[in-house]
C-alpha positions in Angstrom: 96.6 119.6 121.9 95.6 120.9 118.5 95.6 118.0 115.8 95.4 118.9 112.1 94.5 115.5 110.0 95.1 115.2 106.3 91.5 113.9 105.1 91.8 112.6 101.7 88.4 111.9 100.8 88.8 108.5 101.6 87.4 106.2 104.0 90.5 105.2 106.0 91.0 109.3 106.6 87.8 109.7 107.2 87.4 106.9 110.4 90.7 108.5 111.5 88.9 111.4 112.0 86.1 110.2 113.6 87.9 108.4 116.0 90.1 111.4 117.0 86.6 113.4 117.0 85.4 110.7 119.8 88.5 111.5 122.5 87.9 114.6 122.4 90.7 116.2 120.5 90.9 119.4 119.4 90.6 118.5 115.2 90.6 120.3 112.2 91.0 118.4 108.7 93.1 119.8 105.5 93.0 118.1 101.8 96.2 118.4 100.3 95.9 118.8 96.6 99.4 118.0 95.5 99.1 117.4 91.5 97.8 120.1 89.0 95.7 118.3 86.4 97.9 120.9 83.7 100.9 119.2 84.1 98.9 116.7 82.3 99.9 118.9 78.8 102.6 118.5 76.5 104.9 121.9 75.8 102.2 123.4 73.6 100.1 123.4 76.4 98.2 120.6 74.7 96.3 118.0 76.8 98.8 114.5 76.8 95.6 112.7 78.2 92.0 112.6 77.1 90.7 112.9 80.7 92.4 114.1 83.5 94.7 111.7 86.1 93.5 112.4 89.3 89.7 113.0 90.0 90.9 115.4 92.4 87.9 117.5 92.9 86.1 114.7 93.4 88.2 113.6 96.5 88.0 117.0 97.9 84.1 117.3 97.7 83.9 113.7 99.2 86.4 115.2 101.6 84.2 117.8 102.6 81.0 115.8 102.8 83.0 113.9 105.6 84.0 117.1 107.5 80.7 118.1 107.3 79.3 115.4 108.2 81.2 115.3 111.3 81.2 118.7 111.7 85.0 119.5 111.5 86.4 122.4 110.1 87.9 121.7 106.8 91.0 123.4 105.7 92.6 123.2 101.9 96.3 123.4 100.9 98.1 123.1 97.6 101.6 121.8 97.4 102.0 121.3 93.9 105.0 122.9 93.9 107.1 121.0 96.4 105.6 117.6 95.0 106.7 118.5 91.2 109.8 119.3 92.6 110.4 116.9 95.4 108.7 113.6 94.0 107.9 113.8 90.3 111.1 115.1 89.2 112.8 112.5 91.6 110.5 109.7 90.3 111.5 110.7 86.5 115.0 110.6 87.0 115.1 107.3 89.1 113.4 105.5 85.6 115.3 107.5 83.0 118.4 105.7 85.0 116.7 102.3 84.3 115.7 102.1 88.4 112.3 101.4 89.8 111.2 104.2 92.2 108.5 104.6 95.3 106.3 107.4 94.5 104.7 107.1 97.3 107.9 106.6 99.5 109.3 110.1 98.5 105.6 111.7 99.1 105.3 110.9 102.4 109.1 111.8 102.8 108.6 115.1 101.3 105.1 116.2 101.5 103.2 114.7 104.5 105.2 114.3 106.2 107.6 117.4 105.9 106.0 120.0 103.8 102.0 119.1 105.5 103.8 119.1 109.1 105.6 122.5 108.5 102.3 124.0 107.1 100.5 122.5 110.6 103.1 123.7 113.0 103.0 127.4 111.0 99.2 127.1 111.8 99.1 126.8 115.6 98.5 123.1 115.3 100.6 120.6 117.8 100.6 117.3 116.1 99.2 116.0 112.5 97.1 113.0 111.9 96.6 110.3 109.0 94.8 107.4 107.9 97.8 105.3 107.6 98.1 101.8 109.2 100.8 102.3 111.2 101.8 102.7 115.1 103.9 104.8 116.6 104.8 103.7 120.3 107.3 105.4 123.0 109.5 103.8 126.0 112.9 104.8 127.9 115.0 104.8 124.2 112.0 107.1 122.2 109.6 106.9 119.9 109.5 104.0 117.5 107.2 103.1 114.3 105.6 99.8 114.1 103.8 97.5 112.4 99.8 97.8 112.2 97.2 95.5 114.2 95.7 94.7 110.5 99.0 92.8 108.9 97.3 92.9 105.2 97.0 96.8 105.4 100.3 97.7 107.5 101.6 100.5 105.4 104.9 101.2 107.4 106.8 100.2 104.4 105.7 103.7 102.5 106.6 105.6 105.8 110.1 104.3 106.1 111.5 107.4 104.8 109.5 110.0 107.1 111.8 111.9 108.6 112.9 110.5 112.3 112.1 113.4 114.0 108.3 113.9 112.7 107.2 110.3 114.0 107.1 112.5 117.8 104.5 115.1 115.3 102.3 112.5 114.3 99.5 110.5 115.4 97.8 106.8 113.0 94.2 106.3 114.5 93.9 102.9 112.9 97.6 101.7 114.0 95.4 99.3 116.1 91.9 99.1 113.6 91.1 96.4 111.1 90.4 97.3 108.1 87.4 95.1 107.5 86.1 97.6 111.4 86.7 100.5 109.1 84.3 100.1 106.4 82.2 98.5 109.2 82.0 102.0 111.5 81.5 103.9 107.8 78.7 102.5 107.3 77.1 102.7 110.7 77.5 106.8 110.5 76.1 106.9 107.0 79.6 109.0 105.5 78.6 109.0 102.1 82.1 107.3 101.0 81.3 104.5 103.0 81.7 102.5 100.1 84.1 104.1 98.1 86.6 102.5 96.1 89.9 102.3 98.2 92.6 104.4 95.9 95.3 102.0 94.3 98.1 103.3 92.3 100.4 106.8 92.2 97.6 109.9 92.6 99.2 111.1 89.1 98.9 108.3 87.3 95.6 106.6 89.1 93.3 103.8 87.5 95.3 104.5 84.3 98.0 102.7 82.2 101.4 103.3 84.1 103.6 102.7 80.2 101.5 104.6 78.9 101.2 107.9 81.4 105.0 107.5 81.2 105.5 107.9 77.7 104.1 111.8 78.1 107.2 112.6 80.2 109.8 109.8 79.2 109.8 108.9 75.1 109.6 104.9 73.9 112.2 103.8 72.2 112.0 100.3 70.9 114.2 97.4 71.3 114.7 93.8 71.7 113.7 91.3 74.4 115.8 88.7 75.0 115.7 85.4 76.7 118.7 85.9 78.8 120.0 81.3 78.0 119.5 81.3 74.6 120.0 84.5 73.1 116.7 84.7 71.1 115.0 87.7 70.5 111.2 87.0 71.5 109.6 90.5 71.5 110.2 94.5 70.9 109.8 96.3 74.2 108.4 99.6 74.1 111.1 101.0 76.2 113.2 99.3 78.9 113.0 102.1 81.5 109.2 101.6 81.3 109.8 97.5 83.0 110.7 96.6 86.4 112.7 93.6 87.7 110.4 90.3 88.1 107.7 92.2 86.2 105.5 89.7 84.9 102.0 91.2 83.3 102.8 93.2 80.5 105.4 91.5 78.2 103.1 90.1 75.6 105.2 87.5 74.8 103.2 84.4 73.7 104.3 81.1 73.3 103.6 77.5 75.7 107.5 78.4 77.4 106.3 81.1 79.4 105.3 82.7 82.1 108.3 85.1 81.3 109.9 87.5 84.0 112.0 90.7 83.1 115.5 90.0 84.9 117.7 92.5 83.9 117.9 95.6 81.2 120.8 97.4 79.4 119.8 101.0 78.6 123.0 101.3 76.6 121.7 98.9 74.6 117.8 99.5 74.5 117.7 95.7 75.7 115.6 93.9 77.6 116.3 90.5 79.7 113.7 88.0 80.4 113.7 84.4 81.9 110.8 81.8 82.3 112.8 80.5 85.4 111.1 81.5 88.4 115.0 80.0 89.8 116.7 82.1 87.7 119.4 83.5 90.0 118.4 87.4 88.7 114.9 86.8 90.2 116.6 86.7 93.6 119.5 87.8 95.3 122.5 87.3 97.9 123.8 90.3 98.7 122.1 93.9 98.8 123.6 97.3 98.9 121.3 100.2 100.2 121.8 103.9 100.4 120.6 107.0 101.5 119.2 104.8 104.8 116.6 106.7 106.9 117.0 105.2 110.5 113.9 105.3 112.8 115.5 104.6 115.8 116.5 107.1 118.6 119.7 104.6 119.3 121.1 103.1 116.2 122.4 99.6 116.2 126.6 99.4 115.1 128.2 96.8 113.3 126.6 93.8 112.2 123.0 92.5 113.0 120.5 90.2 112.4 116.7 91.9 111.6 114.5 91.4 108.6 113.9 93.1 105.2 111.1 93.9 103.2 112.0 95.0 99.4 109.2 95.3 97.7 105.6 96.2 99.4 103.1 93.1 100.1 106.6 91.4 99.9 107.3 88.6 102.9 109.5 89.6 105.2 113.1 87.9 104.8 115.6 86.9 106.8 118.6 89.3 106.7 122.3 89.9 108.2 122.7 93.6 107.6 126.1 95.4 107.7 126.4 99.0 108.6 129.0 101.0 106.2 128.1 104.3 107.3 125.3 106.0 108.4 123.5 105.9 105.5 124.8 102.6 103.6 123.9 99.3 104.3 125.1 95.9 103.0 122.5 93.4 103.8 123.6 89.4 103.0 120.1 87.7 102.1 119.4 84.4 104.7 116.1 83.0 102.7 114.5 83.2 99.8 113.4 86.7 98.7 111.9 87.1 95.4 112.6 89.6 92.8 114.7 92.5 94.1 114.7 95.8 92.3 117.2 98.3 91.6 115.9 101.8 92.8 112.4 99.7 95.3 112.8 100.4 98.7 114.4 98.1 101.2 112.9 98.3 104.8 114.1 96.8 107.7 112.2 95.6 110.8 112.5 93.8 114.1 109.9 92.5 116.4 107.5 94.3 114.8 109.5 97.7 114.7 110.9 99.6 111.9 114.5 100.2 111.7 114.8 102.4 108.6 115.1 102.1 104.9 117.0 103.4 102.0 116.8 102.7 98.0 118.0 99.2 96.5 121.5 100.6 95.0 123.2 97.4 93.9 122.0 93.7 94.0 124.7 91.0 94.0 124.6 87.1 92.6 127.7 85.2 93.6 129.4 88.6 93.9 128.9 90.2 90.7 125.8 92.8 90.6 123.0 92.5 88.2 125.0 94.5 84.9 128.6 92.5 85.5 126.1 88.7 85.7 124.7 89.4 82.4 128.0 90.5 81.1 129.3 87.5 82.2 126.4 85.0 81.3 124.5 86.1 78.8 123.1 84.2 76.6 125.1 81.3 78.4 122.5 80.2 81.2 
């Protein structure tokens, strides 16, 4: 069997590696550059940024240093194109509609896990690998995705839009690893990112202010936020698109009544909701439509069932009835408390341990009217 594992330059992809390496597969290792620091310019081809997003280069050297080190051939493909197309221009929509969208949902949909396994398979390779914490397990009904060993790090919640029949293409070393192993068995070969800096945030964007990145692509437009009970205006938002539901950090407005929260947003408008209610009934939610569901399940269940949900990532799982419309929509009722839910987040379901599928937060419902009809309804009247 002929493995090809993405190696990011990271030390997850890296151990992945290794431990593939030590049963004997037959491995090669690609770095998949997939955004072009150019897009970083304005139409004039003038730079938006004063440095660029992504210290891509970087990754791919550190990348290489690892192949090297373990003496693995190193392969290097661009798909720029398909993740401009597929992702970014997906990701831009989603907030020009006032909706909160996974990046890094629709890039393993899209790219890793579609365009990367194409490129393998159009190689001679078998199977592709990752770094992801993840498992992937097979009996009598198929092949299933589940939770990670390491709880903290399970990253199924990204993956629950891979397409069903790629999880039989793909292999997660560290499905079974702890993390805190990982960094361990780094250090005892000496890689020289051993101690490197695990990535957080969207590759485009990276250590960098997300408003901010966002305003290259999507103009501010300033407006009013409002405290959703008493009608007073408390701040001028920067742009509403640019705030997610329960979004705390960020809001700048001072005061002894806060913390604040961002509950709802009216781009017709160009206004912006907040409560200092963490019981506000916006900051939770009853009922929960989802569309364009991915299943990830050889045998789908019918009707109605019990399972549970997770709608935002590092989110507690919550209890859920879910009720199938069609194949691809959803209506899950909401049996404990759930936090914030988002418009345009992800909703994942799982149970005992193994994912079901997920699809994008479409409509969110407070004693049946959705997030636009309850502020109609109640503004400015608690």
């Amino acid at each position: 069997m002929k493995v090809l594992l993405g190696l990011s330059g990271g030390v997850d992809s890296a151990i992945a590696a290794w431990l593939l390496q030590k049963q004997g597969v037959d491995l090669s290792c690609c770095y998949m550059r997939n955004w072009d620091s150019l897009a970083n310019q304005d139409t004039l081809g003038n730079p938006t940024l004063n440095e660029e997003i992504c210290p891509q280069e970087q990754d791919y050297l550190d990348a290489k240093s690892v192949a090297d080190q373990l003496g693995l051939p190193l392969l290097r493909m661009d798909f720029i194109k398909e993740y401009w197309d597929e992702v970014f221009q997906r990701f831009l929509k989603e907030y020009e509609a006032g909706r909160t969208p996974n990046p890094d949902v629709l890039c393993n949909k899209y790219i890793k896990f579609d365009a990367f396994v194409r490129f393998a398979q159009s190689h001679g390779f078998d199977t592709i690998a990752t770094g992801h914490y993840a498992r992937i397990q097979s009996d009598e009904n198929g092949v299933g995705l589940y939770c990670a060993l390491d709880v903290s790090k399970d990253q199924t919640y990204f993956l629950s839009q891979v397409p069903y029949g790629a999880l039989s293409k793909c292999l997660f070393p560290l499905g079974d690893v702890d993390k805190k192993q990982v960094r361990l068995w780094a250090g005892e070969l000496a890689l020289k990112i051993a101690k490197k800096k695990d990535s957080t945030g969207i590759c485009f964007i990276g250590e960098r202010n997300f408003r901010e990145f966002l305003k290259n692509y999507l103009p501010a437009k300033a407006g009013q936020v409002i405290d959703i009970e008493s009608g007073a205006v408390l701040q001028e938002h920067q742009g509403v698109m640019y705030y997610t539901i329960g979004q705390r950090r960020g809001l700048d407005i001072g005061g002894s009544l806060g913390p604040w929260y961002v509950c709802g947003k009216s781009l017709e408008k160009n206004e912006l909701y907040v409560t200092n209610r963490l019981s506000h009934p916006l900051l939770s939610g009853e009922k929960v439509v989802v569309e364009d569901f991915n299943w990830l399940l050889s045998k789908r269940p019918q009707g109605v069932f019990d399972c549970e949900a997770k709608f935002r990532y590092r989110q507690k799982n919550v209890a859920v009835k879910a009720e199938i419309s069609d194949k691809a929509t959803l209506h899950l009722t909401v049996k404990s408390a759930s936090g914030a839910i988002a418009e345009g987040q992800q909703a994942v379901l799982y149970k005992d341990g193994q994912v079901l599928g997920g699809g994008v937060i479409a409509k969110v419902y407070f004693n049946h009217l959705d997030r636009d009809q309850w502020i109609e309804e109640h503004l400015y009247h608690g």
